[in-house]
Structure formats: structure tokens, C-alpha cells
N, C-alpha and C positions, 0 to 999 in steps of 0.2 A: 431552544438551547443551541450550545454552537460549539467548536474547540476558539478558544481566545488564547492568541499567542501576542505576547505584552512585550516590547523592547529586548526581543533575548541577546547576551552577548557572551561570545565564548570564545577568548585566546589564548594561543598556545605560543605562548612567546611573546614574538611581537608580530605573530599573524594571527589578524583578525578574520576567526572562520566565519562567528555571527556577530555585526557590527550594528545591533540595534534592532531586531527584527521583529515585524508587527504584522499581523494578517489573525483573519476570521474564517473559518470554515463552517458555515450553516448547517442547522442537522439538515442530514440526505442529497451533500451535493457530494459529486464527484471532481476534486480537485487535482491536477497535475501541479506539481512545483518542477520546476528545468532551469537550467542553466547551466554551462560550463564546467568543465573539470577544476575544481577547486573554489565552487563557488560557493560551498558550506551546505552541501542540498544534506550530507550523510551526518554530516553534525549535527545540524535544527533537523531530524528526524533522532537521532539520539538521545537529543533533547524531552525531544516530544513524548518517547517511547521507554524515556528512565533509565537508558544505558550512558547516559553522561548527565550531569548536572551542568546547567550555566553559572558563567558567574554572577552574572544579575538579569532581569528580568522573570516571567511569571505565565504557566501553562497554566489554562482554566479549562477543565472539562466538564460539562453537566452542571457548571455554577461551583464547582469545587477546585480551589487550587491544588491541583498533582504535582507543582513542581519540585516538591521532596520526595514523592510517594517510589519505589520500586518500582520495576515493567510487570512485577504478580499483584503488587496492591492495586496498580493501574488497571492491568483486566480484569481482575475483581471488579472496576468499575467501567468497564465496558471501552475498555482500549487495546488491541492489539496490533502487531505489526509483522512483516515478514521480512526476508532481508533479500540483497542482489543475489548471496549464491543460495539457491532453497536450503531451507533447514530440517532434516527429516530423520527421521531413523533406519537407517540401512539395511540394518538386519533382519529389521520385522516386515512384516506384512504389510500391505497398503490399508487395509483392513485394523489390522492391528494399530497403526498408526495415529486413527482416529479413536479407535478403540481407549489407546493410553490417554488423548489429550481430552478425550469425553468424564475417566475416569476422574473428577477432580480431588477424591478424597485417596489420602498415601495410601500405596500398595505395599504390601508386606511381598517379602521374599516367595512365601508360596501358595501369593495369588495366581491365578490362572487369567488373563486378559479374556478368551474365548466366550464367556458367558456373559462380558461386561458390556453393554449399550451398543449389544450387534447389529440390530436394527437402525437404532440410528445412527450407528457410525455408514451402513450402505447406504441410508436415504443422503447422506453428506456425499459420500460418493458419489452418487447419481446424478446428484446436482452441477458435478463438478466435470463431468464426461465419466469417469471412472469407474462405473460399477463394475462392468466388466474383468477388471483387475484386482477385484478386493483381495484375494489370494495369492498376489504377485509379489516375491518381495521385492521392496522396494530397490535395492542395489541393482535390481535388475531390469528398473524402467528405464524409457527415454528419459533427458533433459528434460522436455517440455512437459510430460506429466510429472514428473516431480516438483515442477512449477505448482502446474494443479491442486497437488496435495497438499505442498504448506500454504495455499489459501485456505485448502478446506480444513485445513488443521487450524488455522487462527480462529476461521468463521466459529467452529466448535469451540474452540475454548473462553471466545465469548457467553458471558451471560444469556439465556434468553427473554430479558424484560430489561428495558428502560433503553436510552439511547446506547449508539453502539460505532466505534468507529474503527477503521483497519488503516494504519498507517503500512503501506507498499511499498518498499524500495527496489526500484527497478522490477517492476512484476513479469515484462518484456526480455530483460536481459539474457542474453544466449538463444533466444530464439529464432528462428527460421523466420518469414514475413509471415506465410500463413499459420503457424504458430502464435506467432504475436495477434494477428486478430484473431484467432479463436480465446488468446488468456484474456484478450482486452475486452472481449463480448463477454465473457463472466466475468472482469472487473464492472461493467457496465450493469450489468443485470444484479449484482450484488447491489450496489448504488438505487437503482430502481427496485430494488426488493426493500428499501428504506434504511441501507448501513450507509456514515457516510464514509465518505474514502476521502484520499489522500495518499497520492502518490508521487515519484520521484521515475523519470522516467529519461532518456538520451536517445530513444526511438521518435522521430516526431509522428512518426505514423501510430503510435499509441497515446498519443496526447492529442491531435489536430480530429475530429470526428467520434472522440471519445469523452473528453473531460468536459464539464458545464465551466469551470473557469479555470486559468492559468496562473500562476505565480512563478514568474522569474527573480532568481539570487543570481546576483553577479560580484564578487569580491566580498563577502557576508552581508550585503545590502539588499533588499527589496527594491526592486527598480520598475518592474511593472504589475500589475493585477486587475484583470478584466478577461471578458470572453475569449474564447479563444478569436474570433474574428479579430477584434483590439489589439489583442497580443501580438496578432501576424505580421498588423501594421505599425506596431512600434516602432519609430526611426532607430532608436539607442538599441533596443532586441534585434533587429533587423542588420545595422551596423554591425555588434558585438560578441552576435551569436549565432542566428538565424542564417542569416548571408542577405544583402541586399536583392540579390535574382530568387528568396524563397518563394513557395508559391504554393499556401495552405492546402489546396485543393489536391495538389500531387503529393504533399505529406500524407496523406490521409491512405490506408488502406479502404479500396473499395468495399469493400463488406463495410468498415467502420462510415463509411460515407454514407452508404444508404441508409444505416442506422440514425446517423445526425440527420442526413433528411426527414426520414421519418418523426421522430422527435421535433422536428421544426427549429 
């Protein structure tokens, strides 16, 4: 099974954010999409995630067309997504936070969260760096683990059987360098634990030693798709976006390098 993205097209005017877009993500890879400011990365991910409809073309997940479905029908069928600025609950607890998105059935006014999937909301934390904080409220984390927590808030509100994938926007954004390779080693290890991903990312050191392939949009078009090695060498990527003096190997945070070594 795979997510199938079929010709999407979606204008606003007479700009073309998606002008046709066609691409496949295999279950269990980890895919980066990049390109330029304004090249439709936050559309075809709205797309994908049921917060905009296209006007024509066709999302296929698990063999089922979702391109009518809602973003709750959708993770009912094992599609989630997070956004550039995290999305969390303030108020409550770190703990808590997992707690509500665990809860899937409606909470009445004088439920109590405390008693509800404690356990597994900490082992979701632990996973994530975070146990440490389950008791923290969240307003008063750093940026970077609140990063943390709306992944582990998606991963949980995922089903647990049948395929499963997290669409990321910007999972990197606002972070520090060594921040970013520590989100991008649990984007990675998410991937390897068998969800697949798909993200959106402006850091290339989160994309160059992280991602199994790349997908560049430039002006709502699909212009390149292939390894990241492929992608580096693009003339048109390299021209248009990259810079002609890039140079893969320095995109790459070293942590995230060893890693792709290792991996082979």
C-alpha cells in the first residue's frame, strides 16, 4: 500500500498553488517535499490532510479515495498531520495532553482526564524524550519540546492496526541546529518503527541525511523526485533553489550523517 497523489490542482485566482501534482509515497518510507516559498508545499499538504479540498485530482490512502473525507474521517483511517507552529494545549499538562488525544470517545463536562490511558499516555512520552515532564504544563515548556509533544500527540491519535502515516509540516521549524537533529532522529525512528511520513521541511540539514527520498515543488509543479543524492544533483534544484556552490554533505547535521551512514 502507498499514499497516491493523482494530478492535484488548486487555484486561488489565477495562482496556481498545485498545477497538476503527481507523486507516490510507499508504505514505511520517509519522505521530505522542499521547495521555495510559494511553491504550494502548505497547500498539497492541506490537501493531503483534509483541511482544503482540490479542485480536481484524487488522494488515495490504503486503496481508498479520502479526497472528500474530513482530517477525523481521515485518521480514523490512519492519517495524521502536525502543523509549522505546534499545536497543543496550553493549559493542561504534558501528560494530560496525551491523555485527551488518547481519550477518543466524547468527554462529558465531569469527566476527570486523570484516570484515563495514564500509562499509555507516559510510555508515548518516553518515547518521545519527555517522561520527565509529564507533569509540566505545557505553556511552560520550551519551543523544542512542544515540538515533541504534537508528534506524540498525532502518533497517539493514530489507530493502532493497519497502515499508518503522519503528514509533518515543518517538524524542524523554530528550532535550534541541535534541536533539529534530535526532532529529526524521532522523525527518523518513527519511520523505522514502520509509520510512514512525509514531511515539509526549509532546514536542509533535516532533509539531506534524514529522508529516503525527496520531492521538490517549485511554482505548484513536481520538478524533481529521487534520493536525496539525485536531488543534490539536480541542475534545475540546484539553479532554483539549492544554490549551485551546495554541497549535501555540509547540509547534513552530523549526528543525522552518521545515521545515513549507518543505514547505508
Amino acid at each position: 500500500m502507498s499514499l497516491i497523489v493523482q494530478d492535484l490542482l488548486r487555484h486561488y485566482g489565477g495562482v496556481k498553488a498545485l498545477d497538476g501534482v503527481s507523486f507516490e509515497v510507499p508504505s514505511g518510507q520517509c519522505v521530505a517535499l522542499i521547495g521555495p516559498n510559494g511553491a504550494g508545499k502548505s497547500t498539497c499538504f492541506a490537501c493531503l490532510a483534509g483541511q482544503q479540498t482540490p479542485g480536481s485530482g484524487r488522494v488515495v490512502w490504503r486503496g481508498q479515495d479520502v479526497t472528500g473525507l474530513q482530517p477525523a474521517q481521515r485518521q480514523a483511517q490512519g492519517m495524521a498531520r502536525t502543523f509549522q507552529v505546534a499545536q497543543t494545549f496550553e493549559a493542561l499538562t504534558v501528560q494530560q495532553n496525551l491523555q485527551l488525544v488518547l481519550s477518543r470517545e466524547r468527554l462529558s463536562w465531569w469527566d476527570r482526564l486523570a484516570g484515563r490511558h495514564a500509562a499509555q499516555a507516559l510510555q508515548a512520552l518516553a518515547q518521545v524524550g519527555l517522561g520527565d515532564q509529564a507533569q509540566t504544563v505545557v505553556a511552560d515548556l520550551p519551543y523544542g519540546a512542544k515540538k515533541r509533544l504534537e508528534l506524540a500527540m498525532a502518533l497517539a491519535g493514530l489507530s493502532e492496526t493497519g497502515e499508518r502515516i503522519l503528514l509533518l509540516d515543518e517538524p524542524a521549524a523554530g528550532l535550534a541546529p541541535a534541536e533539529r537533529a534530535d526532532m529529526m532522529a524521532l522523525v527518523r525512528q518513527v519511520a523505522t518503527d514502520g509509520v510512514t511520513v512525509l514531511y515539509t521541511e526549509h532546514n536542509m540539514d533535516a532533509v539531506f541525511g534524514v529522508a529516503d527520498r525527496v520531492l521538490v515543488l517549485m511554482q505548484g509543479r513536481l520538478v524533481a523526485d529521487g534520493t536525496p543524492e539525485v536531488v543534490a544533483q539536480d541542475p534545475q534544484v540546484r539553479e532554483r533553489y539549492l544554490g549551485l556552490d551546495f554541497d549535501m554533505s555540509l547540509g547534513m547535521h552530523s549526528d543525522m550523517k552518521g545515521q545515513r551512514d549507518a543505514r547505508g
